[in-house]
C-alpha positions as CSV (number, residue, x, y, z in Angstrom):
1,X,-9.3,21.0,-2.5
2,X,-5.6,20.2,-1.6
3,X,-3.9,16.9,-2.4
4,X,-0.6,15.8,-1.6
5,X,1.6,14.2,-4.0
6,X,2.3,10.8,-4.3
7,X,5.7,10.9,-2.8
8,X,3.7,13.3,0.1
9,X,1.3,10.8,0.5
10,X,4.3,7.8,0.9
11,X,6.1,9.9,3.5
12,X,3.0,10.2,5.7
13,X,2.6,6.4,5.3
14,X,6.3,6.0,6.4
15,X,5.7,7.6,9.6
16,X,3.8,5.0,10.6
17,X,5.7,1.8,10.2
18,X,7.6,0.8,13.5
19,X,10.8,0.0,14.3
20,X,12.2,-3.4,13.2
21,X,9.1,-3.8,11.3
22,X,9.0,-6.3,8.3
23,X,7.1,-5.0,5.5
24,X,6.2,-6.4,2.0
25,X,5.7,-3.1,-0.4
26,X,3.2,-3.4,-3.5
27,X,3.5,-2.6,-7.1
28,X,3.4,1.1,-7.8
29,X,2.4,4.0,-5.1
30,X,3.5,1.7,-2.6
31,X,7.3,1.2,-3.7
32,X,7.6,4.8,-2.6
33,X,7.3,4.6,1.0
34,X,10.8,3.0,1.4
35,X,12.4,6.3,0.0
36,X,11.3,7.7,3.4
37,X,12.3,5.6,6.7
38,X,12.6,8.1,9.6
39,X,15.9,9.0,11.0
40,X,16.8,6.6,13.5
41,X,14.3,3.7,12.7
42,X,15.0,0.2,11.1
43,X,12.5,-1.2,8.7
44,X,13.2,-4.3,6.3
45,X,11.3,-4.3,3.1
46,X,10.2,-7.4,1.4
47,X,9.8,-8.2,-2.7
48,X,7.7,-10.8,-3.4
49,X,10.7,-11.7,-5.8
50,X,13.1,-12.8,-3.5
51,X,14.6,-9.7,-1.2
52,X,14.0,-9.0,1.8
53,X,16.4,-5.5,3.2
54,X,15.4,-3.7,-0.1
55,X,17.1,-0.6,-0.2
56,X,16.4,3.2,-2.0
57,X,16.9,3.2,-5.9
58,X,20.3,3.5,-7.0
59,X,22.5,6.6,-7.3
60,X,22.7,7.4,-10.8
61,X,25.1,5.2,-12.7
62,X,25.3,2.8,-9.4
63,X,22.7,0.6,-10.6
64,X,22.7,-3.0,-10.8
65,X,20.6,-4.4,-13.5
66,X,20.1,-7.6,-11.4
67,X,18.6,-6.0,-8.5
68,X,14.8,-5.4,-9.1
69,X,11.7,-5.2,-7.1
70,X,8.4,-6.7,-8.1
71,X,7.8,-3.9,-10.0
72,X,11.1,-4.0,-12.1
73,X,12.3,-1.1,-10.5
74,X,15.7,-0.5,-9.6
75,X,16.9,-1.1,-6.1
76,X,19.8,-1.4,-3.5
77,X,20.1,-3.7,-0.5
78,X,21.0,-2.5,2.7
79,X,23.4,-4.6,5.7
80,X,21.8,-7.6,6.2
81,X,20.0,-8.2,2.8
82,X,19.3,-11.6,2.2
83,X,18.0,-13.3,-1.3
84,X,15.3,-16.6,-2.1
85,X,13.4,-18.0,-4.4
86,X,9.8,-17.5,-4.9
87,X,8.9,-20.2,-3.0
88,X,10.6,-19.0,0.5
89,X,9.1,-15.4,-0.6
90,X,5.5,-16.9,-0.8
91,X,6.1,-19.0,2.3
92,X,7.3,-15.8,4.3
93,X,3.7,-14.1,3.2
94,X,1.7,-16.3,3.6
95,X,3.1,-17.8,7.0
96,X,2.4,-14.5,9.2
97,X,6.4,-14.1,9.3
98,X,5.9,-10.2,7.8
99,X,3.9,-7.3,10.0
100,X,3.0,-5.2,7.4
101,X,2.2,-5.0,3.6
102,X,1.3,-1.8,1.4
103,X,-0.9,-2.3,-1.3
104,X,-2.1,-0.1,-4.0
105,X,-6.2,-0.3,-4.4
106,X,-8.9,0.1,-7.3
107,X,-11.2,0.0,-3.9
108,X,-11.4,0.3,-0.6
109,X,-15.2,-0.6,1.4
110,X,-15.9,0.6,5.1
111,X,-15.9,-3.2,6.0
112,X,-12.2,-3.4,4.9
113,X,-12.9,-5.1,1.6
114,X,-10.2,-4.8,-0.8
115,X,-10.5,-4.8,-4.1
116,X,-7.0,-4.0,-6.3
117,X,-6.2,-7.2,-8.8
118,X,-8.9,-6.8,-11.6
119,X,-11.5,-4.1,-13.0
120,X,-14.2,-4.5,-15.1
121,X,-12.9,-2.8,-18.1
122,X,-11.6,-5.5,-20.5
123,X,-9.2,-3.7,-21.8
124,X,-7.7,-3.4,-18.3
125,X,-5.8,-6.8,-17.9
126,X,-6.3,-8.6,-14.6
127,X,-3.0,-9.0,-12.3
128,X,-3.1,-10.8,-9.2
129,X,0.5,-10.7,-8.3
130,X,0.7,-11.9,-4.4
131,X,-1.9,-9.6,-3.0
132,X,-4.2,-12.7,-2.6
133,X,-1.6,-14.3,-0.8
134,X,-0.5,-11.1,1.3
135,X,-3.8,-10.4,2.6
136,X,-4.3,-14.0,4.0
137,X,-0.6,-14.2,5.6
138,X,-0.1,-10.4,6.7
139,X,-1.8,-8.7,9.6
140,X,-1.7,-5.1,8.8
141,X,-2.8,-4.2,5.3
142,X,-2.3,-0.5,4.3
143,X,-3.4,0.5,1.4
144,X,-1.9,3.4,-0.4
145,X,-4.4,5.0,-3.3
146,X,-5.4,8.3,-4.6
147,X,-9.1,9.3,-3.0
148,X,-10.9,9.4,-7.0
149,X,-10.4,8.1,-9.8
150,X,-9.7,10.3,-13.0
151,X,-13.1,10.8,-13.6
152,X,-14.0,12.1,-10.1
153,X,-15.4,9.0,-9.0
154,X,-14.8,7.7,-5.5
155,X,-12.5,4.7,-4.7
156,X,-13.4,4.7,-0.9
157,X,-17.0,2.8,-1.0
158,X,-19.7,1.5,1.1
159,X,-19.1,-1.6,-0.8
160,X,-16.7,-3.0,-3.5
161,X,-17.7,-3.7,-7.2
162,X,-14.8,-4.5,-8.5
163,X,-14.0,-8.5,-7.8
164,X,-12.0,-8.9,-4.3
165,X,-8.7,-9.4,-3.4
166,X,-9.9,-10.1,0.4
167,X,-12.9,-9.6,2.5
168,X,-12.5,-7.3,5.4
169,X,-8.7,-7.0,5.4
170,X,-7.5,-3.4,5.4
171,X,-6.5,-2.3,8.6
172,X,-5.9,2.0,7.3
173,X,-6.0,3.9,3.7
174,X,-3.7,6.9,2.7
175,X,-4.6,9.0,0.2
176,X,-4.0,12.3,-1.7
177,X,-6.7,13.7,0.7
178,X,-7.2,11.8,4.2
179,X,-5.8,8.9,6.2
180,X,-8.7,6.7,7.0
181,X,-8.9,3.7,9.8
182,X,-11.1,0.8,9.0
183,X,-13.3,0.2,12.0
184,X,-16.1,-1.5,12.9
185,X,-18.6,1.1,12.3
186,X,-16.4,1.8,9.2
187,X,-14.3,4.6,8.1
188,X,-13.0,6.2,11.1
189,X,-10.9,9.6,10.3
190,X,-7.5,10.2,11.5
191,X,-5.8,13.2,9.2
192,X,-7.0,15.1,6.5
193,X,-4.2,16.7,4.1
194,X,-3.5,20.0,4.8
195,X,-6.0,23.3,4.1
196,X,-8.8,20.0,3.1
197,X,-11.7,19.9,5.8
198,X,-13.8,16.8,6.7
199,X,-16.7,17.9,5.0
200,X,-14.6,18.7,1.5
201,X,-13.7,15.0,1.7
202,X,-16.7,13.4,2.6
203,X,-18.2,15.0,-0.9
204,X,-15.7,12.9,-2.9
205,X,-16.5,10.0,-0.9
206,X,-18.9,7.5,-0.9
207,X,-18.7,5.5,2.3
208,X,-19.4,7.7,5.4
209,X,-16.2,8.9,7.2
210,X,-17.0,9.0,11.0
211,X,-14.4,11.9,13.0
């Protein structure tokens, strides 16, 4: 079976962020997708920090040490950045004022269940972060995962076991091997990666995936 990369799987994401969007990008897989705006569009990312107009990481021996994501990852800013405390960040999340937010996910159920804060696996910290908050306060959640987990075990469910981050709130999943609407008869397919064919995905996937 073919799977993209991570950066692959960001790119396709990318493409499907509008013009003069505002978008809040997640820990991890998700601080990738601002590496690849397409030509000609304007999108300004959000850090639950305090940035909003987050640019790509720095050119090597650019950087500035005060200029971090949530993630602690190097950025830039771009024309127009602006900076805030955490309390205008939370209020701008939570307030419906952003139109999209990528998250990274432990699951994902066909009812749009999200489940990406906390595991059962006590040796596995909990981390809430502001995904509880962005789920309530953003309307399009996109969720950015790899299809399995190490052991071969699907992350794209009929339900959740893992404890939720919000009931019925993701609106599309990207993975290594599909992009997936959430409908209201559940998955609904809208690509597969390269070479891969419905029926190879469906096998590493619990949840039914409708074409």
């Amino acid at each position: 079976m073919n799977r993209l990369s991570d950066d692959d799987v960001a790119r396709r994401l990318a493409q499907d962020i509008p013009d003069r969007a505002y978008v809040n990008l997640g820990i991890g897989m998700p601080n990738k997708v601002a590496r690849f705006v397409p030509e000609g569009r304007e999108v300004m990312y959000q850090t639950e920090n305090g940035l909003l107009g987050v640019g790509p990481a720095p050119a090597e021996g650019e950087a500035d040490p005060e200029l971090i994501d949530a993630s602690k990852k190097l950025v830039t800013t771009i024309p127009g950045s602006s900076f805030f405390d955490h309390t205008t960040s939370f209020s701008m999340m939570r307030g419906g004022h952003l139109d999209i937010a990528v998250l990274g996910a432990y699951q994902v159920a066909e009812n749009g269940d999200l489940a990406n804060w906390a595991t059962l696996d006590e040796s596995h910290p909990p981390a809430v972060g502001g995904a509880m908050d962005l789920v309530v306060g953003v309307p399009r959640i996109y969720v950015i995962m790899r299809h399995v987990n190490r052991d071969g075990s699907p992350k794209v469910l009929r339900r959740c076991t893992y404890p939720l981050t919000g009931p019925g709130v993701v609106s599309r999943v990207y993975t290594d091997l599909a992009v997936l609407d959430v409908t209201d008869n559940g998955f609904r397919l809208v690509d597969l990666a390269p070479g891969n064919t419905l029926e190879d995905v469906q096998a590493v996937t619990e949840a039914r995936i409708l074409s």
